[in-house]
VEXKOLMI-234319 format. One record per residue: y, z, x of N, C-alpha, C in turn. Coordinates in steps of 0.001 Angstrom, whole numbers, plus 524288, in hexadecimal, padded with zeros to 5 digits. Example, Ala and Ser with C-alpha at 12.3 -4.5 7.8 and 13.67 -1.06 7.14 Angstrom:
REM residues 2
7E9C681E78833867EE6C81E788300C7F31C81E7883390/7F73681BA8832327FBDC81BE4835668001E81EBE83264/
//
This chain:
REM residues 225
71F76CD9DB9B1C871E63CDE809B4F472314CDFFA9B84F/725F4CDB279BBB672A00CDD6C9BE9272FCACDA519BB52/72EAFCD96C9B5927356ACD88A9B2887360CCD6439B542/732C9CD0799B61F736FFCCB649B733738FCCC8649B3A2/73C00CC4F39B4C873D7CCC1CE9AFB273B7BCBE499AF6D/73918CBD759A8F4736F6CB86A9A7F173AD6CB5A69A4F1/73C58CB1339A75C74107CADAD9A6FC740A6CAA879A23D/73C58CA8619A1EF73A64CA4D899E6273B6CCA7429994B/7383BCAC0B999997383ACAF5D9924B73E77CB08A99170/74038CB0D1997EB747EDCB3A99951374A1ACAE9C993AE/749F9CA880996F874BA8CA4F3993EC74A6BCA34C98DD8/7462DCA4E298D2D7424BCA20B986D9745C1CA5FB983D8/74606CA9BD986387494CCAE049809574DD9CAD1598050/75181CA8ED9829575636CA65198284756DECA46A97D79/75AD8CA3F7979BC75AF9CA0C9975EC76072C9E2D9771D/7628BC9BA99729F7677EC975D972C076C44C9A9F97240/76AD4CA05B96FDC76FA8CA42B96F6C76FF8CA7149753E/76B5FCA730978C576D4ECA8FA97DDE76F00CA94698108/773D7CAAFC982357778ECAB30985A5776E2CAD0998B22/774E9CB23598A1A77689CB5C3990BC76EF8CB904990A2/76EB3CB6529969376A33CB9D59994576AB6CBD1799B6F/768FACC1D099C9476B1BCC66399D7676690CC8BF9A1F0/76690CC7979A736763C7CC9B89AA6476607CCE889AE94/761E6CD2C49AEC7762F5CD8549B359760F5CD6F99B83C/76043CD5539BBD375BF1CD32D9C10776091CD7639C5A9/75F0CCDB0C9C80975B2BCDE9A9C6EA75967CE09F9C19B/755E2CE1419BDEF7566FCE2B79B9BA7576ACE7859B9AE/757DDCEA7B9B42975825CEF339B30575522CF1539AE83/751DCCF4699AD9074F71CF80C9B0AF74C43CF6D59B51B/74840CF0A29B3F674476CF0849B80E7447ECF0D59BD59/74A26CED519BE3174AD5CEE489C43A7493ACE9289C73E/74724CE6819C4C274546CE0B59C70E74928CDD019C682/749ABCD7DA9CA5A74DCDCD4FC9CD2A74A87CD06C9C6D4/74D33CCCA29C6EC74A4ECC7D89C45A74B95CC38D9C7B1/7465FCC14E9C8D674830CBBEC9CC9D74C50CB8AB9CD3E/74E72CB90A9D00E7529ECB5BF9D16E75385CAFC19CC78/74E95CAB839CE8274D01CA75F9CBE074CFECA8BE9C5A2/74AECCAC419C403749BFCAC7F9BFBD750B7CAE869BC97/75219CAF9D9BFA8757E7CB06E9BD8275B14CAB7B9BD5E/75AA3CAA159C1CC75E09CA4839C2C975BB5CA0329BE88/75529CA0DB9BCFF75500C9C329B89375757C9DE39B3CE/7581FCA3319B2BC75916CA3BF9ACED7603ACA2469AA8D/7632ACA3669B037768D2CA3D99B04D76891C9DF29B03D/7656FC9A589B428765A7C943C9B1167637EC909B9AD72/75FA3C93179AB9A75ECAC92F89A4DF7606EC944E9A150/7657CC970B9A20476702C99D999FA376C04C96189A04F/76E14C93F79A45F7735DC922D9A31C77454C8E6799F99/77889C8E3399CB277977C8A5D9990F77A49C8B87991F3/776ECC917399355774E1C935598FBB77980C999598D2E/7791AC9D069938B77B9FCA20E993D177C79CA37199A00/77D84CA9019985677D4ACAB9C99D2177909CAF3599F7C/775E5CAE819A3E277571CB39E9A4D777745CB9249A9B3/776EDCBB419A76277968CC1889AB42775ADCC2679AE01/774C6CC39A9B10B771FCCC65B9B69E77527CCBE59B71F/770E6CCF359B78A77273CD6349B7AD7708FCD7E79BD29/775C5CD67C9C1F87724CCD7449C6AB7746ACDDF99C7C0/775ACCDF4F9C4CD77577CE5029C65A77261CE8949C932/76DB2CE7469CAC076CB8CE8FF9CFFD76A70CE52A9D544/76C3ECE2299D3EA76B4FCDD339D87276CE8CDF6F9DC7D/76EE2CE2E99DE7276F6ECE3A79E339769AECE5B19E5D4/765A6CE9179E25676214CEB349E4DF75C27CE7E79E44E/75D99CE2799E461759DECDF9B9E23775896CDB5F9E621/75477CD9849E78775190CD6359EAB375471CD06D9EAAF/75637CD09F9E676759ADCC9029E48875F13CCB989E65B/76243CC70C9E7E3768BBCC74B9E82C769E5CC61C9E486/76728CC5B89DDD176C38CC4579DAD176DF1CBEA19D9A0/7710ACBE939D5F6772A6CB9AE9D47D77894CB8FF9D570/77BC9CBCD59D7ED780E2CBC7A9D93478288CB6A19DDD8/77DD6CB6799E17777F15CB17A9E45077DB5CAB099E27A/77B87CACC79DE5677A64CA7F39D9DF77DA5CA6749D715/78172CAA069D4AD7846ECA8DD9D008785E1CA3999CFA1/7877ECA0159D30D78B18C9B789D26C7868DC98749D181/78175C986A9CFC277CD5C95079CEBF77B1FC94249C8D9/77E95C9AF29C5AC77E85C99B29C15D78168C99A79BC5D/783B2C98EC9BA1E7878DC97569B6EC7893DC9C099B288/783D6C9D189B22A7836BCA1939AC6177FF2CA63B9AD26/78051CA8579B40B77EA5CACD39B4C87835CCB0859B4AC/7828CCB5C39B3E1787B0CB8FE9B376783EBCBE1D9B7FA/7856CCC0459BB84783A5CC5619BEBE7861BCC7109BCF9/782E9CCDDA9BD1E78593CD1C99BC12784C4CD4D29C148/786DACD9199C0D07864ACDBBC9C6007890DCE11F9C75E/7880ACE52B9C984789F2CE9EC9C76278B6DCECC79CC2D/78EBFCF0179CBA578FC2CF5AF9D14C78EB6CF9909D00D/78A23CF9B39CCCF786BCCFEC09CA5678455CFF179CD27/78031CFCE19CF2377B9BCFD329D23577B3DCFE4C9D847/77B23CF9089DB4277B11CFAF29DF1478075CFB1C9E291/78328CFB8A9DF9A78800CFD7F9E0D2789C1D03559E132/78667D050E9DE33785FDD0A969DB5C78AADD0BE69DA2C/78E50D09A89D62379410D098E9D47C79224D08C79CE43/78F0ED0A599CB2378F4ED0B219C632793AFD0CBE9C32F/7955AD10A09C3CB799CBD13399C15979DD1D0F139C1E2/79F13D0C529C3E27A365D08999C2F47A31FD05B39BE6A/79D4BD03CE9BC6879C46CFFFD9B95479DEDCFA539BAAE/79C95CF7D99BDE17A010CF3AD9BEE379BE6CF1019C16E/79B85CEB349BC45798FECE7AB9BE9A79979CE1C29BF18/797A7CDFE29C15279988CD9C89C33D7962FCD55B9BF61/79A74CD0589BDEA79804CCC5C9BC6E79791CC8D89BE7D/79541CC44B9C056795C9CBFD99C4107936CCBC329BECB/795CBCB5EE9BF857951ECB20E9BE0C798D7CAED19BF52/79824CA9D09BD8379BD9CA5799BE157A168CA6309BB7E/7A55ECA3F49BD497A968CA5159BCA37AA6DCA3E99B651/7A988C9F5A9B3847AA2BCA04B9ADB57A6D8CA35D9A974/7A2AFCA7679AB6A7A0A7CAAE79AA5A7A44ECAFA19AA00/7A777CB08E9AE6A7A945CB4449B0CD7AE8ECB55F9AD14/7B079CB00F9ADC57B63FCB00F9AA737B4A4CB1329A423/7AFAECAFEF9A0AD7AE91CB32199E7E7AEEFCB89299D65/7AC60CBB529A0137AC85CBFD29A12E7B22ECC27B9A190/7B543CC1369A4237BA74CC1009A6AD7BEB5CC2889A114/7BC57CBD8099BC07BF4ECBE41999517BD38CC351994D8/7B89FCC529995867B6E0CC8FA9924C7B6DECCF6E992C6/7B807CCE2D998B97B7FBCD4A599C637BC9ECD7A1999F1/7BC3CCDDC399A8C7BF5BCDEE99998D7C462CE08999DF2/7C8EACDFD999C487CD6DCDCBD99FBB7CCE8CE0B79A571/7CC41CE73E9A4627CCF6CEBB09AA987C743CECAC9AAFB/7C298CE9719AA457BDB5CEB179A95C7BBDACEE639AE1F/7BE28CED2A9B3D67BD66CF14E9B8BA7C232CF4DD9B8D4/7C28ECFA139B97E7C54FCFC4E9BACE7C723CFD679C18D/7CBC6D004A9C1837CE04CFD9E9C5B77C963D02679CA21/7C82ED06EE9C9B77C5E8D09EE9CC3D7BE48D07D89CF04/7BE5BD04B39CA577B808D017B9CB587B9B9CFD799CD8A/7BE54CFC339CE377BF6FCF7B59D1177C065CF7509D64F/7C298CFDE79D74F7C2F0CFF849DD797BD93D008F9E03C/7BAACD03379DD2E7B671D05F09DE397B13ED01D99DFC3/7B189CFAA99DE5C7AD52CF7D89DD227AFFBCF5AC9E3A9/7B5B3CF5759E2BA7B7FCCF2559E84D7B540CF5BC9ED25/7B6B5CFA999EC147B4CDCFD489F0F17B0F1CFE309F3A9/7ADABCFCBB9EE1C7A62ECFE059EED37A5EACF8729F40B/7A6FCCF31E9EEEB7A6ABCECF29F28F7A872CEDFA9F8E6/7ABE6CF0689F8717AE2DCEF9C9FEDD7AA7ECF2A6A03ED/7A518CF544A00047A246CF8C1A030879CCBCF656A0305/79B3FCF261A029F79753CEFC6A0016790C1CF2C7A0306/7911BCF541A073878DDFCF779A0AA778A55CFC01A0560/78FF8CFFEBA031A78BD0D02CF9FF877871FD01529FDBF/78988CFCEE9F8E478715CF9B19F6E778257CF82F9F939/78163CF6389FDC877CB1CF4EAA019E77A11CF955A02E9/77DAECFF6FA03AB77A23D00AFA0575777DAD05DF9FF95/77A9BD05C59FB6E7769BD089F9F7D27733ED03469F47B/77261CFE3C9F64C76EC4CFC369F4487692DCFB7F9F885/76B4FCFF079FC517664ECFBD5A00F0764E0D022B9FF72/7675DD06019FE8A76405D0CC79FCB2761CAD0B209F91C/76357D08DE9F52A760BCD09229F0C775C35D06E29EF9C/75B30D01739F416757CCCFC589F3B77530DD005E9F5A0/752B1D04329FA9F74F89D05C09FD9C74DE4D0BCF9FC04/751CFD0D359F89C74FB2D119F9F4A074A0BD0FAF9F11A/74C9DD0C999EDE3749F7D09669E88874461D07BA9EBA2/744EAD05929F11973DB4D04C99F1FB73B02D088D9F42E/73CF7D0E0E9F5E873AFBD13509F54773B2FD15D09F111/73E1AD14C79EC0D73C5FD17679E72A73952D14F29E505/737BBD10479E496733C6D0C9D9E3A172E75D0F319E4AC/72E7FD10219EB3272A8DD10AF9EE3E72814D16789ED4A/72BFBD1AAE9EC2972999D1DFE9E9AA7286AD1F849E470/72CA5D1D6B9E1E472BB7D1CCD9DA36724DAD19F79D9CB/722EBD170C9DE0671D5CD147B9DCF4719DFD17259DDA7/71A51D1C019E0AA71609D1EC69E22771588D22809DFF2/718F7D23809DB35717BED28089D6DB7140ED26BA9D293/710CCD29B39D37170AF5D29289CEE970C3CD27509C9BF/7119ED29289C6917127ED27F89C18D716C9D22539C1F8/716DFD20769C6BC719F8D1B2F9C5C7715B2D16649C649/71696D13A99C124711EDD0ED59C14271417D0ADD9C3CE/71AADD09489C43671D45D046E9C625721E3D04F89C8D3/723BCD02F49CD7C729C5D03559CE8A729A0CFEB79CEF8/72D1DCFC6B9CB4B72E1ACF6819CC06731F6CF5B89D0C1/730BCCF1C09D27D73463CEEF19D4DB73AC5CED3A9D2EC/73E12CEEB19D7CE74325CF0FF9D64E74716CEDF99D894/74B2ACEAF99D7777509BCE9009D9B875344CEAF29D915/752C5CF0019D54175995CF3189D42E7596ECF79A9D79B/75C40CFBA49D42C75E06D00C79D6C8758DED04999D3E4/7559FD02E69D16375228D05349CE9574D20D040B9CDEC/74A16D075A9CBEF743A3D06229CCD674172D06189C6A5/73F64D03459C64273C8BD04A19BF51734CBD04489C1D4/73611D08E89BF33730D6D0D699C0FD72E1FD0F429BBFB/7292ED0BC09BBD772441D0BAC9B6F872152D11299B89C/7227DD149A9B43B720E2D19EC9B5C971BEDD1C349B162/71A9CD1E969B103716C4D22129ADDF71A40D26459AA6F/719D1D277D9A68171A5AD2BAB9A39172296D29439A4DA/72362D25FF9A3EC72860D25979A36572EEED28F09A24F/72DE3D2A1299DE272EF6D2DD399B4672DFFD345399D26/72AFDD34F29A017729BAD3AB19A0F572DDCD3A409A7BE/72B37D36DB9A98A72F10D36D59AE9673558D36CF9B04F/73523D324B9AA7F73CB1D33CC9AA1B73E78D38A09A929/73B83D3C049A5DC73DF1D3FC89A37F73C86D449E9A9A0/73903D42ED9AC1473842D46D79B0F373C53D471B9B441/73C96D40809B5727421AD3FCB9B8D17472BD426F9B5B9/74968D41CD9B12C74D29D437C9AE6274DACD48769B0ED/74919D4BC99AE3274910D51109B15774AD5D54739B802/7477FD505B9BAE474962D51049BF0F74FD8D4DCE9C0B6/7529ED4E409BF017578AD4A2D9BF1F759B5D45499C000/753F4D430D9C00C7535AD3C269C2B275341D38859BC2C/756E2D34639BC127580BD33559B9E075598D2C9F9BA53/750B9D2C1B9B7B0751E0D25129B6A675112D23FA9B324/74E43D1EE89B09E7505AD1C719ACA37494AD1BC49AA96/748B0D1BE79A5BE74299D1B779A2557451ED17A19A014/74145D12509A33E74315D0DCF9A06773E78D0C2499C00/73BA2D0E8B99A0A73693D0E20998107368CD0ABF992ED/73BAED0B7B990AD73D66D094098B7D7400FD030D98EE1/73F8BD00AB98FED7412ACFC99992ED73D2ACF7D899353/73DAACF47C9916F73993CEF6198FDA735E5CEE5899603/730DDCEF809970C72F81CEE5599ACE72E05CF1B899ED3/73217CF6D599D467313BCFC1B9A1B472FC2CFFA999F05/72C80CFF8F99CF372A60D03EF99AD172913D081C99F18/727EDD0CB899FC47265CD114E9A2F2729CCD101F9A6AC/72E34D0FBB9A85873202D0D8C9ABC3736CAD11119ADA1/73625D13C89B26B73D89D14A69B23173E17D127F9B72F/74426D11BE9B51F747D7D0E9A9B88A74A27D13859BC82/74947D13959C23674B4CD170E9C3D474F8ED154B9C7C5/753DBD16BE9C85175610D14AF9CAE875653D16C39D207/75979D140C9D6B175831D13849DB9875A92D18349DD95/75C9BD1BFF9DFA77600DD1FCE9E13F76003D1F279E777/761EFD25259E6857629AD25D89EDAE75D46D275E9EDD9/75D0FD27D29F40975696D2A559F57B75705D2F799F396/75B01D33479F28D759EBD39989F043757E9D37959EAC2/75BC6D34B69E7A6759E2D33B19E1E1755C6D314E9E2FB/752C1D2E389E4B374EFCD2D9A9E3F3749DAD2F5C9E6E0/74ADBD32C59E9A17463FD37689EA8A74722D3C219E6A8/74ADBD3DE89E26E74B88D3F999E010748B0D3EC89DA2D/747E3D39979DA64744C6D37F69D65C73E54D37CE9D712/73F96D35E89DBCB73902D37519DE6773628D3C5D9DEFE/738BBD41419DFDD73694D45DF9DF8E735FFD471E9D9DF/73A51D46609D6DC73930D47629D17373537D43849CE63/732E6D3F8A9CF4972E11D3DEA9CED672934D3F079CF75/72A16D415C9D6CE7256ED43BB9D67B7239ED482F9D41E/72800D4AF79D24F7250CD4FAA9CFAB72342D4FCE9CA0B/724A0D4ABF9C827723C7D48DF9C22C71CB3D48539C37A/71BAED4BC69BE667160BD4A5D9BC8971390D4A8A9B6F9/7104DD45B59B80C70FCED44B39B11B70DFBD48679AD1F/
//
């Protein structure tokens, strides 16, 4: 119901050719964190064996800190981590790997040799030296997301707003399909995740400013079935 992970069924589907586990926590589309514990047993059941990746790409807007202050606990975890999100620096493309150092030198020897350019390189320094933004479009965004929550629930044609750690809401709707194409219309743009294992009647909407997202809210209310 709320896409947790069941640890047990992802280990049993392990075989002797498996190498790399591949986890999103915040996920994506759902939006749900996966327990801390339940991560930490699989990365050490897992050692000996492969690697696994952790996709904390939106860990910043999420209830857990993450596994970045853990790293030195495990051998064959790899973080990922991004300045897409709540960085709001997408357009750079530029994202971070963390692991142990002979992981790394891996990597090191496979990258390609100018893989940052020198302009994303000024632009990521300058952001770091300001770190306040950062704090303060994730504390808009944290306190947006539980007023779009709060009103996305009280619309007659929404059956679910799940519970959310990212920048986004996945919202169990009625007539799926008719609503995207309403929003389309009115110029609001999200995502019909309906074809998506699990989310059926589902869109993923993402967090905005308070205009964008009273913008989406008026154009809701005038949607009727």
């Amino acid at each position: 119901e709320h896409f947790s992970l069941d640890r047990e069924k992802l280990l049993g589907a392990v075989t002797s050719q498996t190498r790399l586990l591949f986890l999103c926590s915040p996920n994506n589309p759902t939006a749900n964190s996966f327990d801390p514990a339940d991560i930490a047993y699989l990365v050490r059941n897992f050692q000996g064996q492969g690697l696994v990746v952790l996709d904390e790409a939106y860990i910043d807007f999420s209830r857990y800190p993450g596994f970045l202050g853990r790293l030195q606990d495990f051998e064959n975890l790899v973080i990922l981590q991004t300045f897409s999100k709540a960085c709001g620096l997408a357009g750079v493309r530029l994202g971070m790997a963390f692991a142990n150092p002979d992981i790394i030198k891996i990597l090191y020897k496979i990258k390609y040799p100018y893989n940052i350019n020198v302009l994303t390189q000024e632009l990521v320094i300058d952001f770091l030296s300001k770190p306040y933004l950062k704090d303060q479009w994730v504390e808009m965004i944290l306190s947006e997301r539980t007023i779009l929550a709060q009103r996305l629930a009280g619309l007659p044609f929404v059956k679910m707003v799940y519970p959310s750690d990212a920048n986004f809401l996945l919202v169990q709707v009625d007539e799926t399909e008719k609503i995207y194409n309403w929003l389309c219309g009115q110029s609001v743009i999200v995502r019909n995740r309906s074809n998506v294992n699990l989310c059926s009647g589902c869109l993923r909407i993402t967090v905005g400013t308070p205009e964008e997202n009273q913008k989406l809210l008026d154009a809701l209310s005038y949607y009727k079935k």
